[in-house]
ZAPABA-952445 format. One line per field, with one value per residue (C-alpha): z, y, x; residue number from 1. Coordinates in nm, 3 decimals. Layout:
# residues N
w = [Z ...]
v = [Y ...]
u = [X ...]
i = [NUM ...]
END
This chain:
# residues 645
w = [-0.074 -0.384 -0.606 -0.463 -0.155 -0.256 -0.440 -0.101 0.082 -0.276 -0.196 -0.496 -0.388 -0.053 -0.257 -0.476 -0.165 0.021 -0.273 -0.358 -0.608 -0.356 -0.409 -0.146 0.160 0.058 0.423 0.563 0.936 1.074 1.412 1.472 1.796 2.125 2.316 2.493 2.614 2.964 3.281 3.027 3.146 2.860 2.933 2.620 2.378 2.319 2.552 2.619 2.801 3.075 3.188 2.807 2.704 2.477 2.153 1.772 1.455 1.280 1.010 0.731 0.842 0.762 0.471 0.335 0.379 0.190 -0.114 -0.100 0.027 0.068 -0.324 -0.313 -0.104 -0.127 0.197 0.538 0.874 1.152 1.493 1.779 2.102 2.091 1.923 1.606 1.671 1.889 1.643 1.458 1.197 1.122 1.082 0.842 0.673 0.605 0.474 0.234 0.107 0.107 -0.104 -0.353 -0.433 -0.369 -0.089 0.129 0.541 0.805 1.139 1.477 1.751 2.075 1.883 2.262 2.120 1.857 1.903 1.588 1.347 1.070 1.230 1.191 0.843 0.735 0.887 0.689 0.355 0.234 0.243 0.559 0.419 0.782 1.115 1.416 1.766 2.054 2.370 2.616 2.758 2.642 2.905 2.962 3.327 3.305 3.062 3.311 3.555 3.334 3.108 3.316 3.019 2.891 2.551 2.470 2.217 2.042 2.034 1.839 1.654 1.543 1.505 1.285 1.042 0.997 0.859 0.656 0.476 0.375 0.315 0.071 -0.108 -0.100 0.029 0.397 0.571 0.762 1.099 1.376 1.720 1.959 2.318 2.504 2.715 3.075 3.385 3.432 3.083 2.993 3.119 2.940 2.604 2.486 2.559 2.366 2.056 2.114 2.167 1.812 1.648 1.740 1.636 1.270 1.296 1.102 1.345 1.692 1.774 2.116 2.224 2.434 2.665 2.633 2.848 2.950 3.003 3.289 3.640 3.818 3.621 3.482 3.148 3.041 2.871 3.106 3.389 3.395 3.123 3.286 3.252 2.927 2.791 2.860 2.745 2.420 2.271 2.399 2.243 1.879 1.868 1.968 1.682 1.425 1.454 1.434 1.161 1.335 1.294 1.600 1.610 1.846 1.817 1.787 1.558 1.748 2.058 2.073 1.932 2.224 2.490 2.446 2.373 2.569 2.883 2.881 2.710 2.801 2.559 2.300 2.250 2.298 1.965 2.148 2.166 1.862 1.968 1.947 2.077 1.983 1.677 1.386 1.142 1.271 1.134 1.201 0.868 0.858 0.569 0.752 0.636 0.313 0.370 0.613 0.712 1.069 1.110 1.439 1.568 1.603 1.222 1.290 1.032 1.197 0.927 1.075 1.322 1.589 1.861 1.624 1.696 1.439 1.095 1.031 1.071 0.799 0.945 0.830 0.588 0.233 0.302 -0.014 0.110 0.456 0.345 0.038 0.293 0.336 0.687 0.581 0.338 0.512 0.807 0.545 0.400 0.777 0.808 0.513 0.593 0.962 1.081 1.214 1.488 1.894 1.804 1.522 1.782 2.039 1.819 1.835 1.551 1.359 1.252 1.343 1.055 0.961 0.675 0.385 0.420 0.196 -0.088 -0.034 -0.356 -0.609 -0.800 -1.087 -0.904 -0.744 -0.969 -1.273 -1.157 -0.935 -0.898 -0.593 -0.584 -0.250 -0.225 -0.503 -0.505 -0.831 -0.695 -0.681 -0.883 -0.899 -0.723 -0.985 -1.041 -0.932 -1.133 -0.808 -0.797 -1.227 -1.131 -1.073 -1.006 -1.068 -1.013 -1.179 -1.192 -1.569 -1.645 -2.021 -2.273 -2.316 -2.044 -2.077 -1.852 -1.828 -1.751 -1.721 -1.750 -1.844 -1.896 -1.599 -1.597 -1.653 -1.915 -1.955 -1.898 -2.055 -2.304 -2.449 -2.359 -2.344 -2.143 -2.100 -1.991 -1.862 -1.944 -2.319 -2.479 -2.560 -2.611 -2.771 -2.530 -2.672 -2.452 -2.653 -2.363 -1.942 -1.964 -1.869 -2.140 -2.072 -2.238 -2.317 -2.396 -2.430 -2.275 -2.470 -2.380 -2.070 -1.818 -1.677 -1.559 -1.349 -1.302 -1.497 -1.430 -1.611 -1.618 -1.722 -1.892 -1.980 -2.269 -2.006 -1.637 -1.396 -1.145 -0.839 -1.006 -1.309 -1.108 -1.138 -1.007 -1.339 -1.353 -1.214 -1.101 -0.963 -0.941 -1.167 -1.513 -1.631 -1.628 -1.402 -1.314 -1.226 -1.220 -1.323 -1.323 -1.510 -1.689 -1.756 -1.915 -2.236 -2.407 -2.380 -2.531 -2.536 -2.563 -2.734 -2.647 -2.253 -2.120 -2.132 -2.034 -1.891 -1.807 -1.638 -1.458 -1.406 -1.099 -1.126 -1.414 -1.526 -1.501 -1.414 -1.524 -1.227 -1.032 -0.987 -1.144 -0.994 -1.324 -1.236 -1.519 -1.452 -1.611 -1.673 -1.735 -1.973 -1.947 -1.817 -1.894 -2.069 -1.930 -1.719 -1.899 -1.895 -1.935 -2.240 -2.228 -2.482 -2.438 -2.780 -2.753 -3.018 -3.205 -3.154 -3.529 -3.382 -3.338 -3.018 -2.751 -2.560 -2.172 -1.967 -1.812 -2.034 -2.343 -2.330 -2.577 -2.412 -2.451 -2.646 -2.619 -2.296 -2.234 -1.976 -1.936 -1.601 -1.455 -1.457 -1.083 -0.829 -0.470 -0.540 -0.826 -1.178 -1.409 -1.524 -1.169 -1.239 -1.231 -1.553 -1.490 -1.227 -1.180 -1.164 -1.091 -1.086 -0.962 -1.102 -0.965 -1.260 -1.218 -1.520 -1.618 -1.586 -1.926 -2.059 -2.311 -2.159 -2.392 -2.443 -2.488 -2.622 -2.420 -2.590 -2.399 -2.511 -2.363 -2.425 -2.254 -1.997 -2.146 -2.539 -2.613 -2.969 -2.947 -2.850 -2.714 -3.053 -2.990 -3.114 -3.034 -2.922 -2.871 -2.855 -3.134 -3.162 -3.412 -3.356 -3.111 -2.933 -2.781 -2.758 -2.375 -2.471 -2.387 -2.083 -2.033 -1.900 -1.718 -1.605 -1.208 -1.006 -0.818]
v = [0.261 0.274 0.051 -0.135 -0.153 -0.360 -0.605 -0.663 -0.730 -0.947 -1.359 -1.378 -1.155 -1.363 -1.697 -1.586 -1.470 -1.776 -1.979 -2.197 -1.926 -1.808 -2.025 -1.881 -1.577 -1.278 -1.304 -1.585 -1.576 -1.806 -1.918 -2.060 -2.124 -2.050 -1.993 -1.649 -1.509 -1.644 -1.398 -1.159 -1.014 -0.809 -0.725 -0.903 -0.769 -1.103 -1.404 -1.687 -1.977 -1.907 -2.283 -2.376 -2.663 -2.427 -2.568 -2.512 -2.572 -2.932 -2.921 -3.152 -2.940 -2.631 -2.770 -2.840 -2.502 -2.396 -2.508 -2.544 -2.214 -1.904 -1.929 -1.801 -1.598 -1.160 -1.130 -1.327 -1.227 -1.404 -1.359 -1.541 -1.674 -1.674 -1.507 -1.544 -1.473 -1.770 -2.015 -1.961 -2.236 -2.235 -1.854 -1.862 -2.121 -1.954 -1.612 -1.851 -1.941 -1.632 -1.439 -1.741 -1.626 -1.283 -1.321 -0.961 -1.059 -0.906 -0.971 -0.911 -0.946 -0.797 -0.791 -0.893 -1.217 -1.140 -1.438 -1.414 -1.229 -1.486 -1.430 -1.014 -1.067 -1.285 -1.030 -0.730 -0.900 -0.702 -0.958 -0.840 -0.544 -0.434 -0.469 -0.481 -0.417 -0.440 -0.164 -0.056 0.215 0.516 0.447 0.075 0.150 0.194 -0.115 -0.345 -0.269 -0.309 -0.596 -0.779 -0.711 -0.458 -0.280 -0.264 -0.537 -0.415 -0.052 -0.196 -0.396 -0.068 0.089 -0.159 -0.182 0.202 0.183 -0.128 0.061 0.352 0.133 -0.077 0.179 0.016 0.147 0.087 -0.157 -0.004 0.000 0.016 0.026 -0.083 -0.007 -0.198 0.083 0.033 0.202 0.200 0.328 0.600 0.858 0.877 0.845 1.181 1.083 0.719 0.956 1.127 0.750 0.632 0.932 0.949 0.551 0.606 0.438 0.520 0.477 0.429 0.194 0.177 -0.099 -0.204 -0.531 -0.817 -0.882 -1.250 -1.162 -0.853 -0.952 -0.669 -0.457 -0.275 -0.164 0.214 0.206 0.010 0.105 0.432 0.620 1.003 0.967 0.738 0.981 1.332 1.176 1.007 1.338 1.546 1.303 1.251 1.646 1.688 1.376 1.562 1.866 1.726 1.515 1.171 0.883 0.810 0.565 0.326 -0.061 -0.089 0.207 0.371 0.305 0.722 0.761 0.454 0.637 0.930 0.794 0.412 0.322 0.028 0.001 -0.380 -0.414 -0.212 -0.427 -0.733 -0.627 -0.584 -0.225 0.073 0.377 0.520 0.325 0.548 0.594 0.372 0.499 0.206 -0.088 -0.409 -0.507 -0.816 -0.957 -1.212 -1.492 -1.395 -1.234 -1.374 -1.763 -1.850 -2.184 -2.224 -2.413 -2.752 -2.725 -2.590 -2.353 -2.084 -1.890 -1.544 -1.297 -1.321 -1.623 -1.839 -2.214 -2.415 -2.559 -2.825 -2.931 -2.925 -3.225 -3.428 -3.220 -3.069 -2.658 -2.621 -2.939 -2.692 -2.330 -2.450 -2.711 -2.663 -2.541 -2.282 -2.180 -2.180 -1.960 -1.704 -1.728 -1.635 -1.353 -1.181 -1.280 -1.165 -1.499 -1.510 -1.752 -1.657 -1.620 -1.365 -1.197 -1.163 -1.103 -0.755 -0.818 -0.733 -0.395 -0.118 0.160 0.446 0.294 0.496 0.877 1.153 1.198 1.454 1.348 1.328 1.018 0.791 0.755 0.385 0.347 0.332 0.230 -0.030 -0.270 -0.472 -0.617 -0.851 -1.069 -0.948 -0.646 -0.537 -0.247 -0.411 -0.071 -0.163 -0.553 -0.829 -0.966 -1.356 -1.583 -1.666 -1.554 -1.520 -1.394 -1.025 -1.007 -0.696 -0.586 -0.364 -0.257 -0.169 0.181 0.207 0.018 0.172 0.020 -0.055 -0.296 -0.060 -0.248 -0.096 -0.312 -0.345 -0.576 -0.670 -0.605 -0.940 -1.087 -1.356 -1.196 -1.240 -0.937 -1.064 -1.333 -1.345 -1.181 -1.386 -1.171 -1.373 -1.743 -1.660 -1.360 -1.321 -1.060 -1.109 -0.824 -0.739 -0.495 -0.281 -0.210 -0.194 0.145 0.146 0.054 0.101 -0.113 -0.057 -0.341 -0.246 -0.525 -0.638 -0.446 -0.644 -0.580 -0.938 -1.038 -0.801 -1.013 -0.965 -1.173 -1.120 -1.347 -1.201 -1.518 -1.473 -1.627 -1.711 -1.807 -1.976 -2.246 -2.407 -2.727 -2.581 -2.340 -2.496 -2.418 -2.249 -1.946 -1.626 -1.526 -1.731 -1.463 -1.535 -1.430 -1.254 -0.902 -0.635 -0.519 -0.136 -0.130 -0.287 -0.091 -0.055 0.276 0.348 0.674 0.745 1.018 1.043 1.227 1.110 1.467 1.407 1.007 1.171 1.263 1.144 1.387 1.137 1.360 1.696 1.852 2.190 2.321 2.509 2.396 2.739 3.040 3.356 3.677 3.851 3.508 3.210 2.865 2.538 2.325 1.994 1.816 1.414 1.298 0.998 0.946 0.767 0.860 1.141 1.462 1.687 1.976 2.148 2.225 2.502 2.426 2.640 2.692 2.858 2.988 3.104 3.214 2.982 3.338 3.503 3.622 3.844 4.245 4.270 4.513 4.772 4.760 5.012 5.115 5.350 5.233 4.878 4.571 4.301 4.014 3.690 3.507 3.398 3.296 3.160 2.975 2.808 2.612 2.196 2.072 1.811 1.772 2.112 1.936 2.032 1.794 1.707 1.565 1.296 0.940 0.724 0.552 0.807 0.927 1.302 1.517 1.937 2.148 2.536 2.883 3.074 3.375 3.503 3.894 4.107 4.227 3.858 3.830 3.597 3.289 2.921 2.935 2.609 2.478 2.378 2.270 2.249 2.169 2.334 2.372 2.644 2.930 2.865 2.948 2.890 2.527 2.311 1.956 1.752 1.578 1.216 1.067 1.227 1.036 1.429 1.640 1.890 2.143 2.340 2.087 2.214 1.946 2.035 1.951 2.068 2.405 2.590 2.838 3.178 3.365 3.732 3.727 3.710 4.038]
u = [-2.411 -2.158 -2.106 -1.827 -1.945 -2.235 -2.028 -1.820 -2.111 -2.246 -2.241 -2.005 -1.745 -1.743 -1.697 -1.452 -1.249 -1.298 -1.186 -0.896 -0.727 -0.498 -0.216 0.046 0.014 0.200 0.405 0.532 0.604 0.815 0.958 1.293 1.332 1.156 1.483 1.475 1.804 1.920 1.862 1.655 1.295 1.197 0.837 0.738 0.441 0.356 0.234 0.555 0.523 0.830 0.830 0.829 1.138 1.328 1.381 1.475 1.260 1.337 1.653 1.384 1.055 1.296 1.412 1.087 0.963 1.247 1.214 0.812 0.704 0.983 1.041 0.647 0.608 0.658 0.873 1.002 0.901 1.138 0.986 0.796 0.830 1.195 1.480 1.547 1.920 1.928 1.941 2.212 2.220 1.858 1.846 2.171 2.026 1.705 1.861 2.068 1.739 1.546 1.860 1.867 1.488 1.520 1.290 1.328 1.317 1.195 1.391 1.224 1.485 1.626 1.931 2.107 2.302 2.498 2.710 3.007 3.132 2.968 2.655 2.692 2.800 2.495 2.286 2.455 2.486 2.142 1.900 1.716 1.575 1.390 1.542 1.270 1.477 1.344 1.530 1.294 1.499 1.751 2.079 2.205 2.156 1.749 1.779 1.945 1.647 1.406 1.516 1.805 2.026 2.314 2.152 2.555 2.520 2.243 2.392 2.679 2.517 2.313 2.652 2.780 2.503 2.483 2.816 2.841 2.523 2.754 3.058 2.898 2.652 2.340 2.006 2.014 1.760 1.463 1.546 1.256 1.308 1.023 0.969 0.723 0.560 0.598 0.529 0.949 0.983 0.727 0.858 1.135 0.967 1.123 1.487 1.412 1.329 1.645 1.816 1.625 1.731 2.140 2.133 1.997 1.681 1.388 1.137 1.050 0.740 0.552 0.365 0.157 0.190 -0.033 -0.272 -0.123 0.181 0.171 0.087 0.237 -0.012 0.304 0.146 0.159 -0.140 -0.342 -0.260 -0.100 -0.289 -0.338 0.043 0.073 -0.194 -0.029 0.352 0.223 0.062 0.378 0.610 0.389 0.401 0.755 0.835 0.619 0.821 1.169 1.058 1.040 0.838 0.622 0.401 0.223 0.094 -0.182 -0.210 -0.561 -0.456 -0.423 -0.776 -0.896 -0.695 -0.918 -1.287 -1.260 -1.321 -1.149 -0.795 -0.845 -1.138 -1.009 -0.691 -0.882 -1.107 -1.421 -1.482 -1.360 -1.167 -1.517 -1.765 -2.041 -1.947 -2.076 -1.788 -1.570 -1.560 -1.308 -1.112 -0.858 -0.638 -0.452 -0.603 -0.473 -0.175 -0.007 0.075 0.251 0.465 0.588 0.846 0.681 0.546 0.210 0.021 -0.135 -0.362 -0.329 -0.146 -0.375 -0.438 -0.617 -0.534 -0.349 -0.509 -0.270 0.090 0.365 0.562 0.278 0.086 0.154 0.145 -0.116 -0.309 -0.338 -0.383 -0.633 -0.865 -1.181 -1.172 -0.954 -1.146 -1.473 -1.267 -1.202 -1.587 -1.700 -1.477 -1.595 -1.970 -1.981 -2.018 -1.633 -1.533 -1.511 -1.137 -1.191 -1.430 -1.149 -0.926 -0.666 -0.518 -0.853 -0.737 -0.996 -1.055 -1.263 -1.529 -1.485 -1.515 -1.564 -1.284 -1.005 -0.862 -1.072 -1.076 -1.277 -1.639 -1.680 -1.966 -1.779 -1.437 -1.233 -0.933 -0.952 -0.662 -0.740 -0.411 -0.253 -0.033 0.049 0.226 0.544 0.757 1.106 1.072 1.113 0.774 0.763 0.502 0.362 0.076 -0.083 -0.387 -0.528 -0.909 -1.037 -1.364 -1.603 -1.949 -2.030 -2.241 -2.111 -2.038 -1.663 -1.414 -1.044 -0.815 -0.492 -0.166 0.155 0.473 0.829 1.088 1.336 1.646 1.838 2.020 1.741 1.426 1.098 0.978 0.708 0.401 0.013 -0.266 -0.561 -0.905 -1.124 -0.993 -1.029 -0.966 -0.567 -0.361 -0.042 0.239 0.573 0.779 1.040 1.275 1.325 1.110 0.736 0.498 0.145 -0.094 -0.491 -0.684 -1.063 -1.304 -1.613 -1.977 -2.152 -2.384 -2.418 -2.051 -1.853 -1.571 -1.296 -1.005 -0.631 -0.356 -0.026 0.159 0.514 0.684 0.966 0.978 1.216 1.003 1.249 1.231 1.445 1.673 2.047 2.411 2.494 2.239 2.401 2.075 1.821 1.517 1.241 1.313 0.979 0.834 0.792 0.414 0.379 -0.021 -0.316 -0.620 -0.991 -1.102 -1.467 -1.436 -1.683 -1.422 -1.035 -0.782 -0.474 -0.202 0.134 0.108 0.198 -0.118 -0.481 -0.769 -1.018 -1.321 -1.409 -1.650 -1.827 -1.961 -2.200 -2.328 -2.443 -2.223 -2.318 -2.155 -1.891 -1.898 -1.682 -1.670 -1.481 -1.333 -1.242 -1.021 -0.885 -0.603 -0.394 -0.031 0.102 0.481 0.759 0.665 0.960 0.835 0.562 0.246 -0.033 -0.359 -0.542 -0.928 -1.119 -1.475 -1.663 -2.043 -2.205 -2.366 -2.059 -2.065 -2.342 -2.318 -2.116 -2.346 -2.220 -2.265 -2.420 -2.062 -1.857 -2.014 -1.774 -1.794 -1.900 -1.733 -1.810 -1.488 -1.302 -0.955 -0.785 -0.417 -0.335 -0.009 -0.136 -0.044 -0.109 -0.055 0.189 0.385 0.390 0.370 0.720 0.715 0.418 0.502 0.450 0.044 -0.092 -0.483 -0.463 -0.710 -0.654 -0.905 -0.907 -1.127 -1.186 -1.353 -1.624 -1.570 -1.874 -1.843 -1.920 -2.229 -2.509 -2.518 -2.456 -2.009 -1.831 -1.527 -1.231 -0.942 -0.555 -0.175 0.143 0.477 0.489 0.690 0.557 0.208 0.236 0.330 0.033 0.075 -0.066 -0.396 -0.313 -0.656 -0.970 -1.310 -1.428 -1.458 -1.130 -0.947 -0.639 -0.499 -0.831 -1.029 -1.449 -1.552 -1.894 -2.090 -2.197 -2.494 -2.343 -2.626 -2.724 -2.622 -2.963 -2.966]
i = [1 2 3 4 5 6 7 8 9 10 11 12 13 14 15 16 17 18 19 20 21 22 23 24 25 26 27 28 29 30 31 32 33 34 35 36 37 38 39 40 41 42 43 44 45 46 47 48 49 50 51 52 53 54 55 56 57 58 59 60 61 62 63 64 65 66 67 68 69 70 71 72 73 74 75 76 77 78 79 80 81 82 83 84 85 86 87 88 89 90 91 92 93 94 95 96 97 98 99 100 101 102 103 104 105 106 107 108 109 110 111 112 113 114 115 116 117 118 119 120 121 122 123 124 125 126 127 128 129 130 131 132 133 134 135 136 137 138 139 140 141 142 143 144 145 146 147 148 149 150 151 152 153 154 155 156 157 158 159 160 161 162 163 164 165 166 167 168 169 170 171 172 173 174 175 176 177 178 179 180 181 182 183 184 185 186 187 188 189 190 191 192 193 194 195 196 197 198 199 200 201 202 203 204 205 206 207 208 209 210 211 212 213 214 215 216 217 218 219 220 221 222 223 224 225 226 227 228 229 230 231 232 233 234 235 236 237 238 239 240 241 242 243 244 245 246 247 248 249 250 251 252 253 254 255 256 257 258 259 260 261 262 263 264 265 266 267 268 269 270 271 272 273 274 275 276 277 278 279 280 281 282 283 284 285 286 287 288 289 290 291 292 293 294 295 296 297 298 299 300 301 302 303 304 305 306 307 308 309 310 311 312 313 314 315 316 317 318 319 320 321 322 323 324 325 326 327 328 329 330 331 332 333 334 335 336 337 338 339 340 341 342 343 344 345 346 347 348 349 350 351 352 353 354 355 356 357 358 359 360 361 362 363 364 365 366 367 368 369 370 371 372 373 374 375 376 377 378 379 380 381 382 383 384 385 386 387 388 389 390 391 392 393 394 395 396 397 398 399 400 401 402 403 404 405 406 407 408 409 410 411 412 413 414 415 416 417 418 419 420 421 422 423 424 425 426 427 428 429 430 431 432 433 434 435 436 437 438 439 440 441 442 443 444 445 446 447 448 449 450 451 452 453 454 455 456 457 458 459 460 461 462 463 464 465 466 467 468 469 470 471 472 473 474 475 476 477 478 479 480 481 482 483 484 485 486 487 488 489 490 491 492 493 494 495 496 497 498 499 500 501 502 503 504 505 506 507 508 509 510 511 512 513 514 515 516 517 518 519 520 521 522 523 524 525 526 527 528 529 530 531 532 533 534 535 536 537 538 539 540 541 542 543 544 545 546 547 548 549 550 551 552 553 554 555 556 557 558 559 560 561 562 563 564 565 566 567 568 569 570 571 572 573 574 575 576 577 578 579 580 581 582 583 584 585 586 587 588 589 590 591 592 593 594 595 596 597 598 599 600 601 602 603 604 605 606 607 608 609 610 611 612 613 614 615 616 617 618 619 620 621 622 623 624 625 626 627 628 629 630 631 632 633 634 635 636 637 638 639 640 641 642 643 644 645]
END
């Protein structure tokens, strides 16, 4: 067991995640109305009450989440058991709010009821940066049948926002279409690819129906699955090869079609895709992530069919989502002592407990972020002073670790460019940025074996709460800094090329070479900005008594040698290095083979950088924990051996 997997399982990590320092969900899902479309019979994913009074969420419970929760929260997901597009006031008033904070939405909808032109607009104006539409068949005839309702509307609608994206220049919204997979519908799969495709969206989702809500036992995957089965892996090859994206909800029911018994199981969370196989586990970050109010004002902590915790017509949100019964549901989850609804749960995403690296990075034992709640990866996003705290987590072997941030100033006439960063409630470091580029900071963390917790809060000098947002700011996102990434090192010796790029480590394998055979050399590598150009790698192997009388081999009288040299292109994943991002772990893995005519003998490594295309001009060495000369850097020596015969 690594490392970090022993902290997970550790009593600490499962208080710190149950505690109160998780101020607001990352998601917040919300439900306007429970109104469905008259004379429609979509074969719902989800369970609706049909006999259910239709009805609209309050105007003062809407209000209040407003301006108490969307200005803290990462994004807006509109859905439930009723259309969002049904509610016209309530949903224009909540995009009003959510571009006011800069809040991106997420709109689930059968797109069926577009009922004005103001309606359209609102829905084009940028803010909804994903579009969920639900069609469940590729001709309006088949759709009638199926769904009691022309697709004509949501065709134009799809229409319509393809070209207000190219009118008005900005990145277009993700658009995912979703097809509930019937036994009317299944069949056809290939020609709703074709559908997706001609329609510009960017995916096509199938899903299965709930269990609730089919009592014709029309379900594809339930009850047709020879069929389902044989379609699905026809369609996912035929998708792969034009370059479509296929997918399916829940994401192994492919893997379950081919290993389960029962599909019913499987999507009630009782059984893994492979029930023999112990390399499933069940994983869930709802109860962090994600928050559900419905339409009556109750706070739902997660996706699945977990009954309310509290009700927001009554209740503060925080005085809700920081109780103690929320907090104890979260401790149980991460303890294995979840509740019967966790345990039925389908939502609990299945996945494959950690398998063996296929890209090599810093070993667990010496290195982690876990960055739970928090996503630091927010790139290009304005960062929100929501959320001040990263917890990062790491299990000490040395007594030379660094916190690495990487940050930049937003662009915005007011923003913040300079502030504090606080390790651990009370070391501070003073931060000021020079300009909107990425800066990547190293702060070194004092020597410690006894506290593997090291928490950072990034405090700007500047930041913009609700409470001081007014009529005459042109901008009303937060004014601070933008966070790229936030990560630990635990590397002994670095060397930091040309203030560009840090050589973390290496590693030999075998450790001892033998003459005519191979060696793997494994280098890892850190960026710290653009690269100008590609670079070669340039290693240098010198026999320690090299100032020895070369001797002659056996073969045509022939020096051997006593000095090895080898120059390589630096790549990753097929990209050169000019090509890295600014604050990425690289590690580039080289065959180089050992010439017979080598001298046995202990040979010291040195490693340099230059551009590809001049030799002659090595990449300066601006700081080096290793020993180095010439722009060389020592990686230490290796034993090269006579080849056992």
């Amino acid at each position: 067991m690594s490392a970090i997997d022993a902290f997970e399982k550790s009593k600490r990590y499962a208080e710190h995640m149950a505690s109160n320092r998780i101020p607001y969900p990352e998601t917040l899902v919300l439900e306007l109305t429970t109104r469905r479309s008259p004379g429609c019979h979509c074969p719902m994913s989800l369970s609706a009450n049909a006999d259910e009074t239709p009805r609209d969420i309050n105007r003062e419970l809407l209000e209040y989440i407003q301006s108490s929760i969307i200005p803290f929260v990462q994004a807006i997901r509109l859905q439930g058991r009723g259309d969002p597009l049904l509610a016209k006031e309530a949903l224009l008033s909540t995009l009003t709010a959510a571009k006011e904070f800069a809040v991106p939405v997420i709109l689930e909808t059968h797109a069926l009821d577009i009922q004005d032109d103001d309606l359209a607009d609102a829905l084009l104006d940028g803010t909804i940066t994903h579009f969920h539409i639900t069609l469940n068949a590729p001709d309006d005839e088949m759709h009638r049948r199926i769904c009691g309702r022309s697709q004509e509307p949501a065709i134009q609608f799809l229409h319509r926002l393809h070209t207000a994206s190219l009118k008005s220049g900005r990145t277009p919204p993700h658009v995912s279409l979703n097809m509930v997979a019937t036994c009317d519908n299944i069949e056809h799969l290939p020609d709703m690819i074709l559908f997706a495709q001609n329609h510009h969206a960017d995916e096509l989702v199938v899903t299965c129906m709930s269990m609730e809500n089919d009592p014709d036992k029309r379900s594809a995957f339930r009850y047709h699955r020879d069929l389902t089965e044989e379609i699905m892996y026809r369609s996912l090859i035929e998708a792969e090869m034009s370059g479509f994206t296929l997918k399916t909800d829940p994401p192994q029911v492919m893997d379950a079609m081919g290993s389960v018994e029962s599909i019913e199981q499987f999507l009630a969370g009782q059984v893994a895709p492979e029930p023999d196989n112990d390399q499933w586990t069940r994983d869930c970050s709802c109860l962090w992530t994600h928050a559900i109010i419905d339409v009556d004002g109750h706070l739902i902590p997660c996706c699945g069919s977990f009954p309310p915790v509290g009700n927001l017509s009554t209740q503060a949100f925080q005085d809700v989502w920081l109780s103690d019964h929320v907090r104890a549901i979260r401790h149980n989850l991460i303890t294995g002592c979840g509740s019967s609804e966790c345990s039925q749960c389908r939502h609990l995403m299945w996945r494959k407990n950690r398998s063996p690296r296929t890209e090599i990075q810093p070993d667990d034992d010496v290195y982690n972020l876990f960055a739970g709640w928090f996503q630091p990866e927010l790139d290009e996003r304005v960062y929100r002073w929501t959320k001040e705290r990263s917890v990062a987590f790491l299990q000490r072997q040395n007594h030379h670790q660094f916190l690495v941030l990487q940050m930049k100033k937003a662009v915005l006439p007011e923003s913040a460019n300079s502030g504090k960063i606080i390790i651990n409630h009370q070391d501070i470091h003073p931060f000021h940025l020079q300009s909107t580029k990425w800066e990547t900071m190293e702060i070194p963390l004092p020597a410690s074996d006894e506290d593997p917790l090291v928490c950072v809060e990034i405090i700007p000098s500047v930041t913009v709460r609700p409470a001081e947002i007014n009529a005459d700011q042109s901008d009303h996102r937060s004014v601070g800094i933008k966070v790229g990434r936030i990560w630990l090192e635990g590397w002994e010796k670095k060397v930091v090329f040309n203030k560009q790029l840090v050589l973390l480590g290496y590693d030999v394998s075998p450790e001892s070479w033998d003459v005519g055979g191979d060696v793997v050399l494994r280098t890892f590598w850190r960026t710290l900005g653009q690269m100008e150009s590609d670079v070669k790698i340039h290693l240098d192997l010198t026999r320690d008594d090299a100032d020895k009388k070369p001797e002659k081999t056996g073969d045509f009288g022939k020096l051997r040698q006593d000095q090895l040299q080898l120059d390589f292109l630096l790549e990753y994943k097929g990209l050169s290095s000019s090509n890295w991002p600014a604050g990425a772990f690289i590690a580039h893995e080289s065959i180089l083979p050992v010439p017979d005519t080598m001298h046995v003998g202990h040979y010291r490594i040195g490693l340099g950088l230059y551009p590809e295309g001049s030799p002659k001009k090595r990449l300066k060495i601006v700081r080096s924990d290793r020993d180095h000369h010439d722009n060389l850097a020592l990686l230490g020596t290796v034993l090269i051996a006579q080849q056992k015969r």
